[in-house]
Backbone of each chain as nested JSON, in Angstrom:
{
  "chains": [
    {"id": "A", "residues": [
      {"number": 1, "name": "UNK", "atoms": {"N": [0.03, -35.235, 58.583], "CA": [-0.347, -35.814, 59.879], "C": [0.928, -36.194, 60.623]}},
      {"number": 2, "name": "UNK", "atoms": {"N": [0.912, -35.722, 62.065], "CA": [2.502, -35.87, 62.944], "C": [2.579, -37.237, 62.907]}},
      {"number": 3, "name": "UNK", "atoms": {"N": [4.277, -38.047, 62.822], "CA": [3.98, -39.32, 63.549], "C": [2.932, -39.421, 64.873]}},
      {"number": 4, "name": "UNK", "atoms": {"N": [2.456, -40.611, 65.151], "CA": [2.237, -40.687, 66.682], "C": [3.896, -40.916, 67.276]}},
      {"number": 5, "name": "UNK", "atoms": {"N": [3.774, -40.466, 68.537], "CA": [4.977, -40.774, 69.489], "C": [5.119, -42.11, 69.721]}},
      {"number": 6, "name": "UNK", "atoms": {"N": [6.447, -42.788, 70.134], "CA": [6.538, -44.103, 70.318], "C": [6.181, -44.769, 71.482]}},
      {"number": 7, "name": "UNK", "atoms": {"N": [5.501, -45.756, 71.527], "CA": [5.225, -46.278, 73.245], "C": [6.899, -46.412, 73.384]}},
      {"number": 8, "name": "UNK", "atoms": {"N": [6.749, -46.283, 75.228], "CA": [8.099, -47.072, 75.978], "C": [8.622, -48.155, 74.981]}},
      {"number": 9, "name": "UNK", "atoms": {"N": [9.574, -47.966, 75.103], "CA": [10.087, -49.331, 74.627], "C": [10.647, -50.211, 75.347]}},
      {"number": 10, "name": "UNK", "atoms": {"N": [10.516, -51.37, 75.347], "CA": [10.853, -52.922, 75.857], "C": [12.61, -52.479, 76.748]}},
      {"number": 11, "name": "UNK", "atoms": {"N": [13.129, -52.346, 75.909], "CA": [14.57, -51.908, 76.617], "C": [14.935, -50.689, 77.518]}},
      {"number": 12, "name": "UNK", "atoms": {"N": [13.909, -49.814, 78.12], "CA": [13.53, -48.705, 78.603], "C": [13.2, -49.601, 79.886]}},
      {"number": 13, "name": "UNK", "atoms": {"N": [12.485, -50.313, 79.894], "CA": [11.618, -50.992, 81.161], "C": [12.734, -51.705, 81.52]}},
      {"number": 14, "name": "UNK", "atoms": {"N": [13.289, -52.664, 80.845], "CA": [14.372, -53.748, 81.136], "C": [15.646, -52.66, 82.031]}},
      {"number": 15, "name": "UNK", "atoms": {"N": [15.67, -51.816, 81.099], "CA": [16.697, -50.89, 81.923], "C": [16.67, -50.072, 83.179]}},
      {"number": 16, "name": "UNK", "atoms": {"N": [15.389, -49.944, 83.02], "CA": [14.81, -49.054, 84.624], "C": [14.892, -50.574, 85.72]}},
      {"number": 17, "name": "UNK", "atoms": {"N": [14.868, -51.46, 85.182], "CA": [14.442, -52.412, 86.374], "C": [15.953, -53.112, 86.805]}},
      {"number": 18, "name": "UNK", "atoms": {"N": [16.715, -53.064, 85.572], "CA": [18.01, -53.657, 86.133], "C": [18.772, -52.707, 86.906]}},
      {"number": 19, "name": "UNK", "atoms": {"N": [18.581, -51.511, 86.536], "CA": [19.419, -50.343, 87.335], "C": [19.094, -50.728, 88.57]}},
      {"number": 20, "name": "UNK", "atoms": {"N": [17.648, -50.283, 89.162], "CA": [17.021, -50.494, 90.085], "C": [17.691, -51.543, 91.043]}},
      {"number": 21, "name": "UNK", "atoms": {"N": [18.071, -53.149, 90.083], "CA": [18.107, -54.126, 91.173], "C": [19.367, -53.763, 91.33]}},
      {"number": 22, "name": "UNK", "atoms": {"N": [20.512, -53.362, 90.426], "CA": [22.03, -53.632, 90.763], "C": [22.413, -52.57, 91.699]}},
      {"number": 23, "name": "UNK", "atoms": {"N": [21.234, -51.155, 91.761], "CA": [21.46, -50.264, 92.652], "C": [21.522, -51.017, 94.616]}},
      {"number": 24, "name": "UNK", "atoms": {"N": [20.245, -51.117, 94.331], "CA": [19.606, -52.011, 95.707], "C": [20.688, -53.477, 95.785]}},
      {"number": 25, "name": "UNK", "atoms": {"N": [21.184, -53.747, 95.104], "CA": [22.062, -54.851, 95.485], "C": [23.437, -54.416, 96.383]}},
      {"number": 26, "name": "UNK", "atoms": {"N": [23.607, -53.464, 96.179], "CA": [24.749, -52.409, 96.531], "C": [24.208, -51.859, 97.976]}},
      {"number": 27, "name": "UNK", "atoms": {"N": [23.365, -51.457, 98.064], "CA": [22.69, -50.583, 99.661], "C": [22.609, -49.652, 99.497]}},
      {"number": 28, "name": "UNK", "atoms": {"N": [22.575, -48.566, 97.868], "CA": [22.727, -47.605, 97.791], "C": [21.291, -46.889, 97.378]}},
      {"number": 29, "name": "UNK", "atoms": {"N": [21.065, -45.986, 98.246], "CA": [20.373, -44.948, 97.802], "C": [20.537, -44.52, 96.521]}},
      {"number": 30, "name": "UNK", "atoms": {"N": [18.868, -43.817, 95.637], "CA": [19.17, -43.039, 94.751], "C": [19.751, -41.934, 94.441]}},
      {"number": 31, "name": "UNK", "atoms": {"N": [19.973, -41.321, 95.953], "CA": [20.735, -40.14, 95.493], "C": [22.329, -40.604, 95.483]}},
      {"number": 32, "name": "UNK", "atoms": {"N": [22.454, -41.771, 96.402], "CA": [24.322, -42.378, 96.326], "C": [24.49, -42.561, 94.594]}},
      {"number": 33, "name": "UNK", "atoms": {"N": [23.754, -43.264, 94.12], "CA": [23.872, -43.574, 92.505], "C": [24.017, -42.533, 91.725]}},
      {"number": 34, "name": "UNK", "atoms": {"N": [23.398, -41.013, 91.98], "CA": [23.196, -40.592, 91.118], "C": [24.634, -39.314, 91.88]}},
      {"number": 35, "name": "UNK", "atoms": {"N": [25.039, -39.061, 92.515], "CA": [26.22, -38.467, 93.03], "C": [27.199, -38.823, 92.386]}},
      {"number": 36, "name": "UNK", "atoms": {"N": [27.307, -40.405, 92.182], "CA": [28.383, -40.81, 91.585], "C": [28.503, -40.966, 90.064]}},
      {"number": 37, "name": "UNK", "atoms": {"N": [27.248, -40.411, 89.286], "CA": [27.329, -40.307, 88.034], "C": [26.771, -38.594, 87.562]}},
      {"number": 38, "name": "UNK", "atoms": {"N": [27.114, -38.07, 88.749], "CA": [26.506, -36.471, 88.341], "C": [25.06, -36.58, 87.705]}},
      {"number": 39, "name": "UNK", "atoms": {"N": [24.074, -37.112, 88.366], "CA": [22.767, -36.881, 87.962], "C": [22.391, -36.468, 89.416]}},
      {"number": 40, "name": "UNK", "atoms": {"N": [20.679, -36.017, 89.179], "CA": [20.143, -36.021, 90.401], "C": [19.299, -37.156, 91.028]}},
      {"number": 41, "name": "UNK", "atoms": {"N": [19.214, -37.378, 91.99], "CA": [18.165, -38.62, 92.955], "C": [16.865, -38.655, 92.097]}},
      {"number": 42, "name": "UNK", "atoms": {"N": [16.301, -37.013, 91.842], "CA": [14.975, -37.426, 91.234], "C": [14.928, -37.802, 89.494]}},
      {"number": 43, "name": "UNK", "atoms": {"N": [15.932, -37.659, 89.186], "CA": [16.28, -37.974, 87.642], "C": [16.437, -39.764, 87.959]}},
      {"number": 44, "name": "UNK", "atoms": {"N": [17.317, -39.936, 88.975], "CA": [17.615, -41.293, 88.962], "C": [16.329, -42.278, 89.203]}},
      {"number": 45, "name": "UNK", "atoms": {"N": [15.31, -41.262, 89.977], "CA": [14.014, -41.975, 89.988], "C": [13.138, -41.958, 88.7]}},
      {"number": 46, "name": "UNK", "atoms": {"N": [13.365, -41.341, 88.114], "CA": [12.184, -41.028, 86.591], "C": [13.422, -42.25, 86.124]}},
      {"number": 47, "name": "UNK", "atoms": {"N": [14.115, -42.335, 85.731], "CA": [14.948, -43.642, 85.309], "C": [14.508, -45.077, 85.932]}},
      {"number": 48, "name": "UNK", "atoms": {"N": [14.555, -45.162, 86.489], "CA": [14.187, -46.394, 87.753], "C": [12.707, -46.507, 87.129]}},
      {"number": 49, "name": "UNK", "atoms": {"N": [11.788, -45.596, 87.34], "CA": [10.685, -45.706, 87.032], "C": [10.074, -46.3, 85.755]}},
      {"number": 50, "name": "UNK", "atoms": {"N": [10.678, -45.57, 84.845], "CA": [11.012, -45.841, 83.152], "C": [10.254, -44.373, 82.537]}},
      {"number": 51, "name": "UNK", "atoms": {"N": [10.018, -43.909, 83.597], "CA": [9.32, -42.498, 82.957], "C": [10.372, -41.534, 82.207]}},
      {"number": 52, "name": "UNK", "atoms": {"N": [11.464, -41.652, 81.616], "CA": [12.603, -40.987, 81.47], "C": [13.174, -42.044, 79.901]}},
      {"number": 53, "name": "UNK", "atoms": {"N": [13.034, -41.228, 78.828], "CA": [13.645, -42.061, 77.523], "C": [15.191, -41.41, 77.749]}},
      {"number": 54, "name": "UNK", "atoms": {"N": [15.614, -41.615, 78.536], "CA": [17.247, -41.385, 78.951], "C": [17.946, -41.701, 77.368]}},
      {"number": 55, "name": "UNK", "atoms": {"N": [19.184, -40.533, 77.614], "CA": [20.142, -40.683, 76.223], "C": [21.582, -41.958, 76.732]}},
      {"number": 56, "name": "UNK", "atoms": {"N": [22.101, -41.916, 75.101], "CA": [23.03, -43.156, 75.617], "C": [24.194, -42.962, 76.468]}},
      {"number": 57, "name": "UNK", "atoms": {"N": [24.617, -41.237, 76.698], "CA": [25.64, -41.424, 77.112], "C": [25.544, -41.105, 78.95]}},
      {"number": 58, "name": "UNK", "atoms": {"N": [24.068, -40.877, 79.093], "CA": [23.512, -40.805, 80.544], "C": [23.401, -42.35, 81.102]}},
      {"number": 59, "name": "UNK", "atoms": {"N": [23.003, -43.009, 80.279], "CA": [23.367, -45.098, 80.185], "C": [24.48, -45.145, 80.853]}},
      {"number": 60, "name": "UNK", "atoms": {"N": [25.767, -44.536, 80.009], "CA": [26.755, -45.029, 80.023], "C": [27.336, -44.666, 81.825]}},
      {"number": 61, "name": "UNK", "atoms": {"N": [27.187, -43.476, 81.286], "CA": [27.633, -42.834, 83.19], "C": [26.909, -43.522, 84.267]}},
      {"number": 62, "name": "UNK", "atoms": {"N": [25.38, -44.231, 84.302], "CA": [25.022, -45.28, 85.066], "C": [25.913, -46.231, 85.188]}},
      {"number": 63, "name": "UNK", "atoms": {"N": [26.055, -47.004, 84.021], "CA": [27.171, -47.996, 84.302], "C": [28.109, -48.091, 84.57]}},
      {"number": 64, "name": "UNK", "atoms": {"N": [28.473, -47.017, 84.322], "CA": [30.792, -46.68, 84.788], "C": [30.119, -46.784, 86.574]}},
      {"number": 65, "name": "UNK", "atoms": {"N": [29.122, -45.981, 86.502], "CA": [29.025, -45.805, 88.239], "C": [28.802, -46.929, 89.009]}},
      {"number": 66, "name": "UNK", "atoms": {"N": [27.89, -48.21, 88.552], "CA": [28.102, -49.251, 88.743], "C": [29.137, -50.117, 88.349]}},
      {"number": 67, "name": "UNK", "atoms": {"N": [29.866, -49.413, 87.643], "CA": [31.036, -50.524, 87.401], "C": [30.386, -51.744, 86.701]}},
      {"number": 68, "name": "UNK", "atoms": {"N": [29.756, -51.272, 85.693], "CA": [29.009, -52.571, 84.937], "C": [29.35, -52.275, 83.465]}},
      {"number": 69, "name": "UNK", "atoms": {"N": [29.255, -53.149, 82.854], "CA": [29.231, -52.708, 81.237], "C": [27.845, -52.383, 80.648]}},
      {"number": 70, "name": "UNK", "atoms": {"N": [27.2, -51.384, 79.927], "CA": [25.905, -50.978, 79.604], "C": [25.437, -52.29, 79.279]}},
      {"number": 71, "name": "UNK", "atoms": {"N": [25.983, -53.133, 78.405], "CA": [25.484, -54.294, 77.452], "C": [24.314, -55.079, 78.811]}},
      {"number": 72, "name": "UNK", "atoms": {"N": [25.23, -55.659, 79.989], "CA": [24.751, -55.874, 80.906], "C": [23.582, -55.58, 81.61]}},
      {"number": 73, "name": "UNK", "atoms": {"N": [23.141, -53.875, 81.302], "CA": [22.091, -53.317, 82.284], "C": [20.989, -53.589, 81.058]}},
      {"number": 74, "name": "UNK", "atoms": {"N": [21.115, -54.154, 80.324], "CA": [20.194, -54.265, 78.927], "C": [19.776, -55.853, 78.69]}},
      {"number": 75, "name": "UNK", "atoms": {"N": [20.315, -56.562, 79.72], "CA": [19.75, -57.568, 79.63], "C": [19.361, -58.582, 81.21]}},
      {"number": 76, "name": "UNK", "atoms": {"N": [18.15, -59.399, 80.837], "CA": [17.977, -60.046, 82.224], "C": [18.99, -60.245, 83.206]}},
      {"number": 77, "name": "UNK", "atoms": {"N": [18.91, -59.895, 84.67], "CA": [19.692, -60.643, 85.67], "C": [19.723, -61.993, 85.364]}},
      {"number": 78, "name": "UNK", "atoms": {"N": [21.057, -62.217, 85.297], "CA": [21.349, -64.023, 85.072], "C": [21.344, -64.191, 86.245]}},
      {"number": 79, "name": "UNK", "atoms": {"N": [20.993, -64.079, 87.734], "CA": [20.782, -65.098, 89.034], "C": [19.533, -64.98, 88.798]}}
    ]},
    {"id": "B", "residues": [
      {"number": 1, "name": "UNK", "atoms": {"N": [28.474, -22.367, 89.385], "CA": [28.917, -22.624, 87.914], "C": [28.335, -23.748, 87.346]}},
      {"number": 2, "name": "UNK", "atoms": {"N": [28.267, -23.606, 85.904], "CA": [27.397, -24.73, 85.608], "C": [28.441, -25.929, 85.371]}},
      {"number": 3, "name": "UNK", "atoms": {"N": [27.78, -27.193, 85.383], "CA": [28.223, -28.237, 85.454], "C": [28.739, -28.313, 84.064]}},
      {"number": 4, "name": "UNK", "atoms": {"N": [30.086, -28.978, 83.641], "CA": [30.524, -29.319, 82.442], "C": [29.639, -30.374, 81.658]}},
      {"number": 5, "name": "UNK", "atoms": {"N": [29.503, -30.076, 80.431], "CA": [28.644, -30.955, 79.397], "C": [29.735, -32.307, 79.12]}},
      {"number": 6, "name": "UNK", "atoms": {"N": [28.863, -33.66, 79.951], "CA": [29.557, -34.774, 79.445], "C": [30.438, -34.745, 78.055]}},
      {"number": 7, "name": "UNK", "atoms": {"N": [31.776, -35.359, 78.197], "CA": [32.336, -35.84, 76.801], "C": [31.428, -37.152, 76.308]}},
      {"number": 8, "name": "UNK", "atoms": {"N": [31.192, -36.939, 74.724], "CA": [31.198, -38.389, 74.407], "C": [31.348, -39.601, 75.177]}},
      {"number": 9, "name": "UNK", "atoms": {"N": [30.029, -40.464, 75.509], "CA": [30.769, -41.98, 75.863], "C": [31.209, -42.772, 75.367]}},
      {"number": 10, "name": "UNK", "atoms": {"N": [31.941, -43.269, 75.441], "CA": [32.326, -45.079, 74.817], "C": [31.532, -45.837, 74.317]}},
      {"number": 11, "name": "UNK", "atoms": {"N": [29.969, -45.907, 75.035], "CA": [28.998, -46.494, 74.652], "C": [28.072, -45.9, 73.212]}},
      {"number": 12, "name": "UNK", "atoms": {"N": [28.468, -45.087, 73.074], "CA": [27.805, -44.169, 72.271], "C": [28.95, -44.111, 70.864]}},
      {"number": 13, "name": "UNK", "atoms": {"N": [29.905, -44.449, 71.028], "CA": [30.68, -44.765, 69.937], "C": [30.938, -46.284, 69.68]}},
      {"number": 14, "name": "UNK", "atoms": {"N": [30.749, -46.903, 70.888], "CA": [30.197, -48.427, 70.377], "C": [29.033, -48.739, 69.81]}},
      {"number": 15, "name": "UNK", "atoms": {"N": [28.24, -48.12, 69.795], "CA": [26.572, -48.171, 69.336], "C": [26.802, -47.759, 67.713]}},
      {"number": 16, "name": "UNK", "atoms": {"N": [27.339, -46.454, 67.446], "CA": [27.8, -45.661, 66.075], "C": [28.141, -46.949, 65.307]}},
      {"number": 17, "name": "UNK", "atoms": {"N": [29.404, -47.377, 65.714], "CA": [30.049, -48.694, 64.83], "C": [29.282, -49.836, 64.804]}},
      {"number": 18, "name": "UNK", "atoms": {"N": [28.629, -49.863, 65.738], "CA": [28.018, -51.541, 65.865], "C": [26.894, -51.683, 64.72]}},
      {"number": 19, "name": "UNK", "atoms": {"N": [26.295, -50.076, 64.701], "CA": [25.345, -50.044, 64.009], "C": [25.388, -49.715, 62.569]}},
      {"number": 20, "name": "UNK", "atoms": {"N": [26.428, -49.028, 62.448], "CA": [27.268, -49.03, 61.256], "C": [27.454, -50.731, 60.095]}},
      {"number": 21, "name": "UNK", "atoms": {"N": [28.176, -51.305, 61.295], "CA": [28.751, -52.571, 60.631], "C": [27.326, -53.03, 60.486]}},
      {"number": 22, "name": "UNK", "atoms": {"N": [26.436, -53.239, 61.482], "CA": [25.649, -54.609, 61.212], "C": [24.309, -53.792, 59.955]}},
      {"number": 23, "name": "UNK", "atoms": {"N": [24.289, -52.816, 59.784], "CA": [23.407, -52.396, 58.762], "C": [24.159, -52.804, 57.115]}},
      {"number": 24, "name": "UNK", "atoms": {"N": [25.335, -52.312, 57.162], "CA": [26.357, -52.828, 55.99], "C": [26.108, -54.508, 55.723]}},
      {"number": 25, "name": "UNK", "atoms": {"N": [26.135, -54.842, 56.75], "CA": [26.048, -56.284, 57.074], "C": [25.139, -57.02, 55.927]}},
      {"number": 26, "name": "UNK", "atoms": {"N": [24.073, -55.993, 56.181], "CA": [22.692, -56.617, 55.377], "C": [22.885, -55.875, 54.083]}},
      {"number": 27, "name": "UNK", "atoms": {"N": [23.592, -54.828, 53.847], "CA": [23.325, -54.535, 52.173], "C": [22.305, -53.584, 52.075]}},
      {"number": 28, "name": "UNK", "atoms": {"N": [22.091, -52.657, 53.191], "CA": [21.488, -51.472, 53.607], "C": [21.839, -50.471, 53.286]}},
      {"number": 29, "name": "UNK", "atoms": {"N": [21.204, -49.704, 52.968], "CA": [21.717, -47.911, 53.018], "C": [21.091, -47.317, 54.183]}},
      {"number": 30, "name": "UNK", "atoms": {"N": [21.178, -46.039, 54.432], "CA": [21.108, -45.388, 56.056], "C": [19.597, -45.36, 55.753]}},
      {"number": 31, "name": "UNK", "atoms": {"N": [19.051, -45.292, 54.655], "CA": [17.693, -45.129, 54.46], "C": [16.848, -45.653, 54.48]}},
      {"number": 32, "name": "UNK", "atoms": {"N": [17.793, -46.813, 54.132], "CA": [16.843, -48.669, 54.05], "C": [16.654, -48.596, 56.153]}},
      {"number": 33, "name": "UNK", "atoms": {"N": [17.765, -48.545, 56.602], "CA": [17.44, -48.782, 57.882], "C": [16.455, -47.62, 58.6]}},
      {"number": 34, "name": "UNK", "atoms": {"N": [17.039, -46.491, 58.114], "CA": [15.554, -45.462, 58.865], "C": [14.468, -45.635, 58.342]}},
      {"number": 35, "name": "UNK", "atoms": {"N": [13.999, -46.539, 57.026], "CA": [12.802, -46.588, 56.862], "C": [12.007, -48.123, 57.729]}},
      {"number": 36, "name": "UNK", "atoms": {"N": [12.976, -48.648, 58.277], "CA": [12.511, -49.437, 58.877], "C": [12.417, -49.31, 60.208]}},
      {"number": 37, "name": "UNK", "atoms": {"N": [12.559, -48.331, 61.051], "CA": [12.428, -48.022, 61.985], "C": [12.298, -46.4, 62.43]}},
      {"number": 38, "name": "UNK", "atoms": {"N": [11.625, -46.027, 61.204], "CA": [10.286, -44.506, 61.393], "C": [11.806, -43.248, 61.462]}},
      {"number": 39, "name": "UNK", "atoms": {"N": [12.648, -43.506, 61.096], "CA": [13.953, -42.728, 61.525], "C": [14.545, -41.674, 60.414]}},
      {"number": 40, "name": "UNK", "atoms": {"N": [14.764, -40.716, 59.984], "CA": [15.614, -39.971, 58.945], "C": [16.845, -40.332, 58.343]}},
      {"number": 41, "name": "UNK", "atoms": {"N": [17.111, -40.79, 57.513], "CA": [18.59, -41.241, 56.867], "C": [19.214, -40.126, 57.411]}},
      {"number": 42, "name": "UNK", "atoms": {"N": [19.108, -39.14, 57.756], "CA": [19.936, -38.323, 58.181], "C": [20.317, -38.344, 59.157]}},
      {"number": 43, "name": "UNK", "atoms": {"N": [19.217, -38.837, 60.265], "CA": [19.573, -38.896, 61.62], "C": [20.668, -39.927, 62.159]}},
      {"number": 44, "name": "UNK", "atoms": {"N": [19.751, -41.16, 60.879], "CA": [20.602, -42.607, 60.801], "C": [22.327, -42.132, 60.991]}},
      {"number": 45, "name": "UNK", "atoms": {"N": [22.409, -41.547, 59.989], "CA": [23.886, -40.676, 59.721], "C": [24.409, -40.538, 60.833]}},
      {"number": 46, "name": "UNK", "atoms": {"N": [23.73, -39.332, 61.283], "CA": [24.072, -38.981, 62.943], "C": [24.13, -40.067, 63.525]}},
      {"number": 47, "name": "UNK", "atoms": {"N": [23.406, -40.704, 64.095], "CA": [24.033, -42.071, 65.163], "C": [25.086, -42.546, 64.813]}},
      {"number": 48, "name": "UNK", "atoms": {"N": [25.089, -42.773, 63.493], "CA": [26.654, -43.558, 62.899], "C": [27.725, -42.984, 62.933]}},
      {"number": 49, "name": "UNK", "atoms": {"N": [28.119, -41.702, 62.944], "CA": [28.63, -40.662, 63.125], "C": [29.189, -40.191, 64.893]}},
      {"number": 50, "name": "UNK", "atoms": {"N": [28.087, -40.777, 65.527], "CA": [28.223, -40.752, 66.997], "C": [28.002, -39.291, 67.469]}},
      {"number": 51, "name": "UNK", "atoms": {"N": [27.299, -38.164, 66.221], "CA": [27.11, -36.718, 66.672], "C": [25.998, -36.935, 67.519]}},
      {"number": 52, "name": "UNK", "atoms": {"N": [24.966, -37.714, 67.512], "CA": [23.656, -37.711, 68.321], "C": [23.487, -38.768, 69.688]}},
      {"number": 53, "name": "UNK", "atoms": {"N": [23.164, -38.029, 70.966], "CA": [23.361, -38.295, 72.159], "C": [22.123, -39.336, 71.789]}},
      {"number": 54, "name": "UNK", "atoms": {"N": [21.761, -40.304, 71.113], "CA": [20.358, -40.914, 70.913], "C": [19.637, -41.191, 72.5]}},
      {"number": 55, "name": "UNK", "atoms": {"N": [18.181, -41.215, 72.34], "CA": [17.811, -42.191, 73.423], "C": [17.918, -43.664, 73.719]}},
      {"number": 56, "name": "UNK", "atoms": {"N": [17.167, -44.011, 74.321], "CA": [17.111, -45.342, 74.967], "C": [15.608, -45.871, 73.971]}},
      {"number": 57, "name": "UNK", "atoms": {"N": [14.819, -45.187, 73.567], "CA": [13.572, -45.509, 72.673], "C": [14.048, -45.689, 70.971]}},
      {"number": 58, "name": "UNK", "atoms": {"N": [14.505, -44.626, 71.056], "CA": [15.328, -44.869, 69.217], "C": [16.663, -46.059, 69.563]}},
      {"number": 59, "name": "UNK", "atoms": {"N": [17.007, -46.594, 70.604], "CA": [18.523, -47.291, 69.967], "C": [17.668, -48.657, 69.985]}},
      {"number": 60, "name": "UNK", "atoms": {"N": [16.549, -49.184, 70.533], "CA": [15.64, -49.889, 70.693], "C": [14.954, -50.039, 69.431]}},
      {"number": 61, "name": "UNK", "atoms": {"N": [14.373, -49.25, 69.025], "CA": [13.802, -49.071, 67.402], "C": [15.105, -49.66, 66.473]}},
      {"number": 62, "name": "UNK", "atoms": {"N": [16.315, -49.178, 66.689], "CA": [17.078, -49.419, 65.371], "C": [17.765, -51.246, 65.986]}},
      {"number": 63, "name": "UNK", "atoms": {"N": [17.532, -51.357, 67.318], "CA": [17.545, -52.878, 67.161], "C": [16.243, -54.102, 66.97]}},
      {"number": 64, "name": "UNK", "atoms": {"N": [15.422, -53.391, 66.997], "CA": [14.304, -54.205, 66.273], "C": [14.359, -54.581, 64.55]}},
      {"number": 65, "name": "UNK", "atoms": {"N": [14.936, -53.006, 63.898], "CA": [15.077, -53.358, 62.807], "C": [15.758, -53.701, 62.067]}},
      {"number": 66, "name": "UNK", "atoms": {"N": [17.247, -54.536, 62.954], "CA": [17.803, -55.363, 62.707], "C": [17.832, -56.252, 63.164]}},
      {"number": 67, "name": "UNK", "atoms": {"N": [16.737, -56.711, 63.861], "CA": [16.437, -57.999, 64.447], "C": [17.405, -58.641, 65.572]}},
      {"number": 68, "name": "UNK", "atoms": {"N": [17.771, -57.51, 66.184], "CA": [18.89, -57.796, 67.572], "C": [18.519, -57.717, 68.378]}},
      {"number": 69, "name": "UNK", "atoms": {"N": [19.212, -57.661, 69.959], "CA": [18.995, -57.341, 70.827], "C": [19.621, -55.938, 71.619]}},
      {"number": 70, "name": "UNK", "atoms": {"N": [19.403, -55.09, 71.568], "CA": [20.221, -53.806, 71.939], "C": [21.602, -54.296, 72.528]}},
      {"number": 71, "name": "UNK", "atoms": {"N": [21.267, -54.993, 73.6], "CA": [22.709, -55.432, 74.196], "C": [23.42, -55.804, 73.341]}},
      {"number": 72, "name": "UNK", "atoms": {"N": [23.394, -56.545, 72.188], "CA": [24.608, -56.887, 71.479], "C": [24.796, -55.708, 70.398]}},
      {"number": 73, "name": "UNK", "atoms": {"N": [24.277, -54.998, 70.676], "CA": [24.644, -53.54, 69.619], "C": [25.501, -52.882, 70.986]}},
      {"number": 74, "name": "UNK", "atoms": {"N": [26.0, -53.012, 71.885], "CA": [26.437, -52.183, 72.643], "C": [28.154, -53.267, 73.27]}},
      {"number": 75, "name": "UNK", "atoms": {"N": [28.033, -54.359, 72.37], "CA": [28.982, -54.858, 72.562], "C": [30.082, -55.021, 71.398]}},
      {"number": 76, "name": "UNK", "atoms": {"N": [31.187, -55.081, 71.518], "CA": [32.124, -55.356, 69.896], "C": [31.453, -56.151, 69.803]}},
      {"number": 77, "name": "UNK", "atoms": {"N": [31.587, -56.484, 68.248], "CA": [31.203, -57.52, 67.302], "C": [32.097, -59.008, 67.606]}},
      {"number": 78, "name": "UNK", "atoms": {"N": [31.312, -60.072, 67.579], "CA": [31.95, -60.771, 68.073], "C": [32.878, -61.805, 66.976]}},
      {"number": 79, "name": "UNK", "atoms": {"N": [32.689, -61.327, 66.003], "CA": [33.137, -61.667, 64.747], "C": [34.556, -61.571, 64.15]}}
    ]}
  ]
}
């Protein structure tokens, strides 16, 4: 019998939503975000969304592009 | 032309070690930890190894089953 597949996970959601705010904190469009990390606008939206179990080193290129440390996009906005 | 295949991230070799150390930590083998989070000692390997681009759903799984928070698997050890 196959495993079942895994629900979303908790850090999938947390991550689609912090991208999201630190993007929009900036004024930037999804396609500005995703230019600057060589993805596309609609990839950056399946991310945003959480529809996307994104790999770690597609994480990482989010964050260099924000100029954030990954650790950061993985946990609550402290404001 | 096609786009060049990302190098390795940083984050992804911080994750390898972090996860490395803190499984050692407990007196684990790669097996003890993939059996606690539905995973292949082999694969375990691979992450530790830093050969596998993991997702955002498995690095989540292997911090549940060390009772962390992903973010601090993505940070040096503060130790």
């Amino acid at each position: 019998m196959p495993t079942e597949p895994r629900p979303v996970s908790p850090s999938r959601l947390l991550f689609a939503a912090r991208v999201r705010e630190e993007r929009q904190a900036r004024g930037w469009t999804q396609e500005d975000l995703g230019e600057r990390c060589d993805l596309s606008w609609n990839y950056v939206g399946q991310v945003e969304r959480g529809t996307r179990n994104i790999s770690v080193d597609n994480m990482d290129a989010i964050a260099q592009a924000l100029e954030m440390r990954l650790a950061d996009l993985l946990l609550p906005n402290p404001y």
